[in-house]
Backbone as ProteinMPNN parsed JSONL, in Angstrom:
{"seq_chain_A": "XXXXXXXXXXXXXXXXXXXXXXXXXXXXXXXXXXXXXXXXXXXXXXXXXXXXXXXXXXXXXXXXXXXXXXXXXXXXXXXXXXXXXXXXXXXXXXXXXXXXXXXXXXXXXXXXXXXXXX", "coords_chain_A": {"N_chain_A": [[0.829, -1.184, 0.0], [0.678, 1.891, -0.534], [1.155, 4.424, 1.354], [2.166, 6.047, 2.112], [2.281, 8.547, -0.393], [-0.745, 8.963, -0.104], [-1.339, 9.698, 2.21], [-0.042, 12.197, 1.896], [-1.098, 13.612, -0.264], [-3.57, 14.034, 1.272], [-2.825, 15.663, 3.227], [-2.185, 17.799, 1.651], [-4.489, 18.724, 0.58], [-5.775, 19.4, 2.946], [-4.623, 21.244, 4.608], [-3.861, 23.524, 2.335], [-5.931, 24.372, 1.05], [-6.447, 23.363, -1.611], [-7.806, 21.663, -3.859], [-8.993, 18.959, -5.387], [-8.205, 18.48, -8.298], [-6.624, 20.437, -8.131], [-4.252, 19.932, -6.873], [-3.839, 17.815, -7.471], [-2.558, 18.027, -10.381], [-0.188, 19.173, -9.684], [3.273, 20.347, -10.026], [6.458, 19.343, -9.334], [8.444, 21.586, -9.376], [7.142, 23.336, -8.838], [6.592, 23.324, -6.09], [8.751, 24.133, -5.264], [11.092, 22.326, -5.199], [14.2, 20.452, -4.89], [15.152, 23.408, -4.723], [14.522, 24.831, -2.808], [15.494, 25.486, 0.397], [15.595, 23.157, 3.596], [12.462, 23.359, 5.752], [11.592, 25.556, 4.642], [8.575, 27.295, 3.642], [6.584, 27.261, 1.266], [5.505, 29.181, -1.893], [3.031, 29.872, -4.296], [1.651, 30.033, -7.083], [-1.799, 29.66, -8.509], [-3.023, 28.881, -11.872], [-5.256, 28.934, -14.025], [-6.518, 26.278, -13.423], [-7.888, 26.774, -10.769], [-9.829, 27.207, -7.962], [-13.147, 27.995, -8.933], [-12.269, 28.999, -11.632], [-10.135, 31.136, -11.038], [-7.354, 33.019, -10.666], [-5.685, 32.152, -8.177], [-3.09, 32.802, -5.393], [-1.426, 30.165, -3.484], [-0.198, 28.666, -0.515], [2.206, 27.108, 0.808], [2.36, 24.508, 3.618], [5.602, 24.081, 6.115], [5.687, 21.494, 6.985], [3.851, 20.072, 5.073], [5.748, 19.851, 3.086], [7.694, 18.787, 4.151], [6.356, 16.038, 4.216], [6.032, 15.321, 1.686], [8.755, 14.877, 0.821], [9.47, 13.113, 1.987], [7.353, 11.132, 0.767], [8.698, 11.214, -2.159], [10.903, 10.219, -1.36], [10.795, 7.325, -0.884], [8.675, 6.219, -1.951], [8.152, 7.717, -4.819], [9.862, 6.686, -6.625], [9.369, 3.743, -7.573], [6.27, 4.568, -8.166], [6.618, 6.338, -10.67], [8.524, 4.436, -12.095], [6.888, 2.196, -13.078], [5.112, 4.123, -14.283], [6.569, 4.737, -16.312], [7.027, 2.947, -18.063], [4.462, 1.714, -18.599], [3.765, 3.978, -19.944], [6.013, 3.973, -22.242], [4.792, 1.456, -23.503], [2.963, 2.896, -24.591], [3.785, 4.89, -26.471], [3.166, 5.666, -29.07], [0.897, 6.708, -29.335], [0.895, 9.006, -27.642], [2.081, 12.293, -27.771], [5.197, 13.644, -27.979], [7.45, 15.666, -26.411], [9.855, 17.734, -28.405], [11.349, 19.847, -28.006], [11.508, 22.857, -26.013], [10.828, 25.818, -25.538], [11.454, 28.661, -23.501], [11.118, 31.397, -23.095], [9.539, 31.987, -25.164], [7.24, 30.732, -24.088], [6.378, 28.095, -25.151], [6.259, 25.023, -26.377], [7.236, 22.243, -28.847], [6.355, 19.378, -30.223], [5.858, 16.309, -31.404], [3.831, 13.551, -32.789], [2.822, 10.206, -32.887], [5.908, 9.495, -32.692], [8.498, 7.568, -33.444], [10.296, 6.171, -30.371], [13.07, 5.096, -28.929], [12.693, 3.268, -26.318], [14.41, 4.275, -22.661]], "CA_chain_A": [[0.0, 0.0, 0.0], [0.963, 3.789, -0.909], [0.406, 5.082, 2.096], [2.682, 7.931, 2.009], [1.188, 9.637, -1.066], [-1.95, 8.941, 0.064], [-1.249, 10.93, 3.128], [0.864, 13.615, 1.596], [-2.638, 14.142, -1.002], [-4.418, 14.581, 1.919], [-2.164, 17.038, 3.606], [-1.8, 18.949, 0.789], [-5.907, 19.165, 0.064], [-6.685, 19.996, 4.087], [-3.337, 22.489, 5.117], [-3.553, 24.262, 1.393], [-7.324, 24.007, 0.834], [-6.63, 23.163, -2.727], [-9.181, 20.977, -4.535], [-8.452, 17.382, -6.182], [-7.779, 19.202, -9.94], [-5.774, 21.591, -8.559], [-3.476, 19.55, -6.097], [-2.926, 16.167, -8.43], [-1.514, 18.778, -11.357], [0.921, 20.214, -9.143], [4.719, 19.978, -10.551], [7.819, 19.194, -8.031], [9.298, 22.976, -9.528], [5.841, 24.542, -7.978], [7.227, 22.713, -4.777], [10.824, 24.071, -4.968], [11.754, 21.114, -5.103], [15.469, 20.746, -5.448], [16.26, 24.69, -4.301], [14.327, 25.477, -1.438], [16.001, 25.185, 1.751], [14.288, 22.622, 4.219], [11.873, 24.239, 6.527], [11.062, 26.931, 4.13], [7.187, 27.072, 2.964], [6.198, 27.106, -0.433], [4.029, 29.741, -2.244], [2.897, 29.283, -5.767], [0.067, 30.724, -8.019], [-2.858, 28.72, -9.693], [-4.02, 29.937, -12.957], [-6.448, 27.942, -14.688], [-7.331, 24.909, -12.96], [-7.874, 26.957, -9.515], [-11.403, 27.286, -7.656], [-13.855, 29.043, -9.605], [-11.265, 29.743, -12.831], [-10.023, 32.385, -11.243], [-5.936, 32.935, -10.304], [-4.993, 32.669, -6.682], [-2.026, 32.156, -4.462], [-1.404, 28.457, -2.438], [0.992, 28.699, 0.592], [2.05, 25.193, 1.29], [3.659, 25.204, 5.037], [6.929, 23.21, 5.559], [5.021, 20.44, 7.336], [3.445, 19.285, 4.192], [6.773, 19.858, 2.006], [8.535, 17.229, 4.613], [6.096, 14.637, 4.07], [6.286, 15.272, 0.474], [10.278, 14.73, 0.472], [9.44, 11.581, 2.677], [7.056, 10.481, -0.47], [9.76, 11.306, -3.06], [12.352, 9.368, -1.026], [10.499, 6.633, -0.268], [7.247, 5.343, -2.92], [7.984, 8.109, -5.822], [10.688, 6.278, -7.405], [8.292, 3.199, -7.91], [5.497, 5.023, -9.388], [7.655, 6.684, -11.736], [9.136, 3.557, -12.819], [5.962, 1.767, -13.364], [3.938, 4.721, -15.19], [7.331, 4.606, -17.865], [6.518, 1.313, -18.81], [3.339, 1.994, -19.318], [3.649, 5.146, -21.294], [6.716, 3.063, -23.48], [4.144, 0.878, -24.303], [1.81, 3.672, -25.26], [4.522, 6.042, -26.776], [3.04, 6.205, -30.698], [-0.701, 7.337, -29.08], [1.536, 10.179, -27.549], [2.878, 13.214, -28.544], [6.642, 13.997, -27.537], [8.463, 16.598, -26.754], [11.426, 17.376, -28.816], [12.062, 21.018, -27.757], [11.06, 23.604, -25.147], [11.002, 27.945, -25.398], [10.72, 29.247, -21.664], [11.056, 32.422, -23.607], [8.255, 32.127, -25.726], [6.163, 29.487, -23.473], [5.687, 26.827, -26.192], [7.039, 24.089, -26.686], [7.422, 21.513, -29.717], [6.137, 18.251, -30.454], [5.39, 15.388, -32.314], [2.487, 12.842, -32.573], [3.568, 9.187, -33.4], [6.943, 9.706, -33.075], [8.883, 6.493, -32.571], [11.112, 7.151, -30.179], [13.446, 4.259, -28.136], [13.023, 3.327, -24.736], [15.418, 4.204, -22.375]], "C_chain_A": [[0.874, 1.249, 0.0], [0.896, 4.626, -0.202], [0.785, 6.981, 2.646], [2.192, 9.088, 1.129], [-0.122, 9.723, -0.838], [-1.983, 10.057, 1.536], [-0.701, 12.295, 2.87], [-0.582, 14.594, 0.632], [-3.318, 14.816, 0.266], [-3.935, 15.74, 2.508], [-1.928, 18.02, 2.63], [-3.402, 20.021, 0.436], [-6.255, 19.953, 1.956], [-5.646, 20.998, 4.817], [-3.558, 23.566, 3.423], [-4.852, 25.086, 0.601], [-7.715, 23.629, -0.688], [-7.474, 21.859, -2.978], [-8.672, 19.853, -5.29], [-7.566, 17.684, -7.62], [-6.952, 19.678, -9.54], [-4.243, 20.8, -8.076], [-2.699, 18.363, -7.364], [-2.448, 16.49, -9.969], [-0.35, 19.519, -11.162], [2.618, 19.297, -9.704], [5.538, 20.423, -9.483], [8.793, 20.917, -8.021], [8.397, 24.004, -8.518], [6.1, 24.332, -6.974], [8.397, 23.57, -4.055], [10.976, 22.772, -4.881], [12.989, 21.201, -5.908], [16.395, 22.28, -4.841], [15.657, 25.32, -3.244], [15.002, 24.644, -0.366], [14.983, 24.308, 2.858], [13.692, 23.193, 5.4], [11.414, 25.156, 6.47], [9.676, 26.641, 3.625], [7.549, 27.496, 1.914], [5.114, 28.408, -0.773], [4.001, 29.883, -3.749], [1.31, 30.159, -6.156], [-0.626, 29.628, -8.915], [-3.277, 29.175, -10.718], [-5.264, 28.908, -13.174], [-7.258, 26.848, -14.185], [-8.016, 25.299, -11.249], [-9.755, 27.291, -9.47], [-12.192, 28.49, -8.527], [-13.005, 29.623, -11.088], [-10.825, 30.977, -12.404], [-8.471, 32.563, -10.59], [-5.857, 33.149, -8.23], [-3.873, 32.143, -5.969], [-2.135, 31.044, -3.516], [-0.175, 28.791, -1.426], [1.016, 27.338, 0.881], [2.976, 25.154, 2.47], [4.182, 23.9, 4.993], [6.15, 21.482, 6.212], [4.638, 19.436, 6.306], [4.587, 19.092, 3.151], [7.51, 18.693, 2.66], [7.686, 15.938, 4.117], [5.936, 14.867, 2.374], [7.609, 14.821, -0.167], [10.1, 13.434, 1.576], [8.818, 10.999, 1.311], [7.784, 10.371, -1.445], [10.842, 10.517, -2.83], [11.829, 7.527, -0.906], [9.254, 5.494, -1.64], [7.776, 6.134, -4.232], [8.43, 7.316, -7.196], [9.554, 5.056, -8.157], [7.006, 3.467, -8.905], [5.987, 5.061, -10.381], [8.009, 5.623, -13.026], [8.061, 2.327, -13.758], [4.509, 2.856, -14.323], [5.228, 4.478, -16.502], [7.009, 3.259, -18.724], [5.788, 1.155, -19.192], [3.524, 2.861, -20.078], [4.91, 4.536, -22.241], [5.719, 2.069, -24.543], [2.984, 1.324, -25.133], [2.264, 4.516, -26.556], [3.733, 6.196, -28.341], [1.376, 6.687, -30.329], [0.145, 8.706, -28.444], [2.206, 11.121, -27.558], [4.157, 12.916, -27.314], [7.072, 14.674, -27.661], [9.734, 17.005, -27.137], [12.051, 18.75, -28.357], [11.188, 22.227, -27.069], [11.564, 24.969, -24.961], [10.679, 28.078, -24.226], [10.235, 30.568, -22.647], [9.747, 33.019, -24.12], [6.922, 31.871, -25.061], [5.569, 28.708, -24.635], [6.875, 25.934, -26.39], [6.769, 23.144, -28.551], [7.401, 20.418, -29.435], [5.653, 17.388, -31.367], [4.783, 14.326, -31.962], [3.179, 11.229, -33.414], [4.997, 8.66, -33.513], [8.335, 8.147, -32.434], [10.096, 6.822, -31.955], [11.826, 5.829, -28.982], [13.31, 4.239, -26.548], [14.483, 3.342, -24.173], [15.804, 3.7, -21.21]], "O_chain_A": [[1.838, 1.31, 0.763], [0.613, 5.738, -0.649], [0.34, 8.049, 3.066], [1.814, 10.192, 1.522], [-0.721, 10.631, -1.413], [-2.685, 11.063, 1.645], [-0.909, 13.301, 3.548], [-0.928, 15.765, 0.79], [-3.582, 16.018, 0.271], [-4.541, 16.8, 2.353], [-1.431, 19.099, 2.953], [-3.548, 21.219, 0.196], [-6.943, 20.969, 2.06], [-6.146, 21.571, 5.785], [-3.227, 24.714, 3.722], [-4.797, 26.054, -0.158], [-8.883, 23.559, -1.071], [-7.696, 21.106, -2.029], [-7.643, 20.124, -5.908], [-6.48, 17.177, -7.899], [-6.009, 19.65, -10.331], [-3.224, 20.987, -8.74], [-1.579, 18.21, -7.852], [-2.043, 15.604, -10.72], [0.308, 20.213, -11.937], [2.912, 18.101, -9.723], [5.456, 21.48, -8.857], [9.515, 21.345, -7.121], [8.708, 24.952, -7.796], [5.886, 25.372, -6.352], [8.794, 23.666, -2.894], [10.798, 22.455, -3.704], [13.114, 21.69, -7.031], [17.596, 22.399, -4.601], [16.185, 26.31, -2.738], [15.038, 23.416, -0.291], [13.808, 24.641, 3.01], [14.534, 23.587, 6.207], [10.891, 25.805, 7.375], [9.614, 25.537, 3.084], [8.62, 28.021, 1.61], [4.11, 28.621, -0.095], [5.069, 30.01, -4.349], [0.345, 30.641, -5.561], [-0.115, 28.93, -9.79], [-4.091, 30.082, -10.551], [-5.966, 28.305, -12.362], [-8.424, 26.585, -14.481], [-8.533, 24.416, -10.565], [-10.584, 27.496, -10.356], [-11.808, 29.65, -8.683], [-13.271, 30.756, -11.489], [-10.998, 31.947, -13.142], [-8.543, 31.91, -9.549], [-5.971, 34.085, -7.438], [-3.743, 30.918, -5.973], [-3.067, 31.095, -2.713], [0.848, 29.243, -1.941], [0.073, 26.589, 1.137], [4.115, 25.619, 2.445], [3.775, 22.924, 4.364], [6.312, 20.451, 5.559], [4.912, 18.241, 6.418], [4.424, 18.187, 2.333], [7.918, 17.746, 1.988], [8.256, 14.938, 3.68], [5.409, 13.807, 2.036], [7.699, 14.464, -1.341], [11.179, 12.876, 1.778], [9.62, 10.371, 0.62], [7.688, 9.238, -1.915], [11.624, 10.125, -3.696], [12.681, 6.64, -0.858], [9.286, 4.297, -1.924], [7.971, 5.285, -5.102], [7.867, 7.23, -8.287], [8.949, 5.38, -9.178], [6.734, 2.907, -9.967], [5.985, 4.099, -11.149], [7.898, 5.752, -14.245], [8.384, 1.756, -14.8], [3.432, 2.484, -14.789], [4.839, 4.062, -17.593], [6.83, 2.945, -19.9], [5.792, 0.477, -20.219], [3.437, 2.477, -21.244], [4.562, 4.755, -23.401], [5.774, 1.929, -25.765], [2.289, 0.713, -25.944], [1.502, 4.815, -27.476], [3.923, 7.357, -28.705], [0.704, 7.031, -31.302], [-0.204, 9.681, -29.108], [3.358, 10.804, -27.266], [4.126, 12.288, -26.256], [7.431, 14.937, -28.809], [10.705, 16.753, -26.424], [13.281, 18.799, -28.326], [10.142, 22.528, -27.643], [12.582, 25.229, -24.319], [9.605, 27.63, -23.824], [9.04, 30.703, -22.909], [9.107, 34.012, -23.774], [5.854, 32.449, -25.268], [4.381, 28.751, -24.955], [8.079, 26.157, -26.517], [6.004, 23.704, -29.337], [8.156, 20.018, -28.549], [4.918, 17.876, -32.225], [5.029, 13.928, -30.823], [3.915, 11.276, -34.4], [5.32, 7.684, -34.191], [8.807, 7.949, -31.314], [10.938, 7.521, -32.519], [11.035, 5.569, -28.075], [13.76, 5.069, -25.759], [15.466, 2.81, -24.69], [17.001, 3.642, -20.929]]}, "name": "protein", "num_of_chains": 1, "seq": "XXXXXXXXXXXXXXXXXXXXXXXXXXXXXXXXXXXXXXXXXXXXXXXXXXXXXXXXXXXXXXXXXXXXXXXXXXXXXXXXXXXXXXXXXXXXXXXXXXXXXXXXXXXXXXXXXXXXXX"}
């Protein structure tokens, strides 16, 4: 059983008050993850997927960022390794990215693209 992400979901939906959509699209960069210092909270902006469509700020306090770096150390790897396998075996139903503009905000991709597992 999973029980660490399953607790880290919940801490994230009842400390952040974010909403199922908004929480299970969140990316490890929206985290800091990697350059925040530990013990530092988190604060991040929702655009689009946030309550009501409408932009607002998430504070995530360090409480929920530890058990998030307990899930990452601990179950993430697993997932991870088990959704690639699946999406290898999917890879020509999905596009791929071959190249990414911060600059612009768009990226580049291709649809079918056979592309080796690695």
């Amino acid at each position: 059983m999973r029980i660490h992400g399953k607790r880290t979901a919940l801490e994230l939906a009842l400390l952040t008050g974010m909403w199922l959509q908004e929480w299970s699209t969140l990316l490890l960069p929206e985290l800091g993850e990697g350059i925040r210092r530990p013990g530092e909270p988190v604060d991040f902006d929702l655009e689009a997927c946030a309550k009501y469509g409408l932009r607002r700020s998430v504070y995530v306090p360090p409480a929920s960022l530890a058990m998030i770096d307990t899930y990452l150390m601990l179950e993430r790897q697993d997932v991870a390794e088990a959704s690639a396998r699946s999406l290898a075996r999917r890879r020509n139903d999905l596009f791929v990215v071959t190249k990414v503009n911060i600059d612009q905000a768009r990226c580049t991709a291709s649809w079918r693209t056979v592309v080796a597992p690695s």
